[in-house]
N, C-alpha and C positions, 0 to 999 in steps of 0.2 A: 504494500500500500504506500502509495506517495502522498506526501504533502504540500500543494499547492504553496507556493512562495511569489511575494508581490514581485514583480516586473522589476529589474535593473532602471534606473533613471538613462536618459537618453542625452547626449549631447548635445545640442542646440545648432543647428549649420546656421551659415549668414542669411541663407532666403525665411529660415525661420525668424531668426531676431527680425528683421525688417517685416515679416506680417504682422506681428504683434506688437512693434514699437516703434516702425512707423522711421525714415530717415537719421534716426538718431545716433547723436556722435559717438565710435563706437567707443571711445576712451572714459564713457561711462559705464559701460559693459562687463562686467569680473570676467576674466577669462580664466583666474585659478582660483577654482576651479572654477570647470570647465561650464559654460551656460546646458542649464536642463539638469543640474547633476549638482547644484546645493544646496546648503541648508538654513535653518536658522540661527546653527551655533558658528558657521562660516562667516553668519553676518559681526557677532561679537566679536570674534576671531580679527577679523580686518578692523574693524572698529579699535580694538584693543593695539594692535600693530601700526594702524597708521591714522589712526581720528578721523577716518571717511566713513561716512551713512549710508549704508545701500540698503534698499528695496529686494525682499523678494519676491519672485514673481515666477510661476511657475519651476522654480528650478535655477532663476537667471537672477543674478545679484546685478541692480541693476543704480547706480549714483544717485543720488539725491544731490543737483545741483542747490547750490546755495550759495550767491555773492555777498555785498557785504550790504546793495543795497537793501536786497530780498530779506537779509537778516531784518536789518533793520526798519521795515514795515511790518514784519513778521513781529519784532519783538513790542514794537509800539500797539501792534493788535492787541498782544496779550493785555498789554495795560487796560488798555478801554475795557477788554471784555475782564479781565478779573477786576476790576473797580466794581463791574455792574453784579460778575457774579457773587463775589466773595462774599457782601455785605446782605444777599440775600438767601444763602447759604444753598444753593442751588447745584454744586458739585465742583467742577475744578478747571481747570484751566491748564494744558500742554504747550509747549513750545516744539521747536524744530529738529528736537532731540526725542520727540515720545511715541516712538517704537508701538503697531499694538499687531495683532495678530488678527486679521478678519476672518480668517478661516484659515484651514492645513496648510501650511505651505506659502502661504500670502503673508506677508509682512507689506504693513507701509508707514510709511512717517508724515501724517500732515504737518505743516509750517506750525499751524496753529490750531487747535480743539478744543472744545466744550465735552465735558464727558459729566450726564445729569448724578446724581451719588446714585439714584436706582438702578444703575448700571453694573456696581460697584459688590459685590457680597460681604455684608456684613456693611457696607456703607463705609468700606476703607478700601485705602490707594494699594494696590498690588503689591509685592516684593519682587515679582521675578522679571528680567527686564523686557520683556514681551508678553505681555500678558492678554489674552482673549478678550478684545476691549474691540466695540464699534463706539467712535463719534457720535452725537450727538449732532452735532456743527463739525463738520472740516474744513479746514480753509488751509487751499493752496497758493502759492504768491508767484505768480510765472514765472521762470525762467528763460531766456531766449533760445538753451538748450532741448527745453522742453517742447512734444511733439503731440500733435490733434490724434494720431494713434495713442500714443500713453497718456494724456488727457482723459481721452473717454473712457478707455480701461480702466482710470482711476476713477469717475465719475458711477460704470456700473458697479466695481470694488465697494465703495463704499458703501451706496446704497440698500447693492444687495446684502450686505454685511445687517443692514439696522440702520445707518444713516439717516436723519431726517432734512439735514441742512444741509448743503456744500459753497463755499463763495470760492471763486477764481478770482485773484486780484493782481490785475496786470499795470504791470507798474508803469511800462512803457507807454500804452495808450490809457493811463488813470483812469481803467475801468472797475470796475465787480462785478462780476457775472454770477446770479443766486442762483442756484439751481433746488428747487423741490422736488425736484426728479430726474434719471438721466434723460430725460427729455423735455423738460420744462424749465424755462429759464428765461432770467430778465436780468439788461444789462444795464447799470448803475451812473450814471456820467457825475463827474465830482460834485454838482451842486443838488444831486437826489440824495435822498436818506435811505442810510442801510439801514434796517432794522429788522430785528431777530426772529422773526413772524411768529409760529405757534411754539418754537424750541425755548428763545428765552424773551416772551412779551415783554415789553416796553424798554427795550435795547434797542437803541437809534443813534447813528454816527455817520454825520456826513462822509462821502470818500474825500471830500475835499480836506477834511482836519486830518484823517489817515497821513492820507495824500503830502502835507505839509512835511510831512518827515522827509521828503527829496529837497526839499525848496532848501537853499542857501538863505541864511540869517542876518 
């Protein structure tokens, strides 16, 4: 009698990465190991070795760009939005480093999250560094690296994870793009107000005050 054993992981060819992610620079790409063929403790591993974020994704360790602008919209978000959550004890608030696990094998890191406490078992913050966490709110800050193939992959990821919120905020064209769905969405110009819709009612921030974080002083 034999024993049925799960399938060897498969290496990833270059026609594969380009259906799934779309023109992207391959120097975001882990190539050790090999794409289709890692893991999640590969991702701490690099992380621990050289202070680089990656994504996985099917198998493929895949960059998390982040410049210094991107930080820094990304880190002024956190503000606005832990000001509004903190004081109404609403849950927590992630930055550009929080790691969550949407399902087997999927890792992502949004810029910035909302994660509600009923999310949360026992209504405390995890210990392990990827912990089975869907957003709440995701918010991704563009990249110019970044491609309309791994976009929308990120947009169904989250979603189907639990997601209720996702903003795109693109820094170059000072937009926000809200999505209530991977298919629904409305795009923000700096003198409209974002605000939090049914995730966290009466959270409002123009993208123009975001926004001010590029402007020279």
């Amino acid at each position: 009698m034999t024993t049925a054993t799960a399938p060897l992981p498969t290496a990833w060819t270059a026609t594969d990465l380009a259906s799934s992610f779309g023109p992207m620079l391959l120097s975001r790409i882990c190539f050790n190991p090999l794409p289709g063929t890692a893991t999640e403790q590969d991702i701490l591993d690099l992380h621990e070795r050289t202070g680089r974020l990656y994504e996985l994704v099917d198998g493929v360790l895949v960059e998390k760009p982040m410049g210094f602008r991107e930080s820094s919209l990304a880190c002024a978000l956190v503000g606005f939005l832990r000001a509004f959550v903190a004081g109404r004890k609403l849950g927590t608030v992630a930055g550009e480093a929080g790691l969550m696990r949407l399902a087997p094998g999927l890792v992502r890191i949004p810029e910035v999250s909302f994660i509600s406490w009923d999310r949360f078992p026992n209504r405390r913050l995890p210990d392990e560094p990827i912990p089975d966490l869907a957003p709440d709110l995701a918010v991704e800050v563009l990249s110019p690296s970044n491609t309309r193939e791994e976009m929308r992959r990120k947009l169904h990821d989250y979603f189907t994870a639990g997601s209720r919120l996702v903003w795109f905020v693109d820094p170059a064209a000072r937009t926000v793009t809200v999505y209530t769905s991977p298919d629904q969405s409305t795009v923000l110009r700096p003198d409209q107000a974002l605000d939090g819709g049914a995730v966290l009612p009466g959270f409002s921030l123009p993208p123009s005050q975001l926004f001010a974080e590029l402007d020279p002083q």
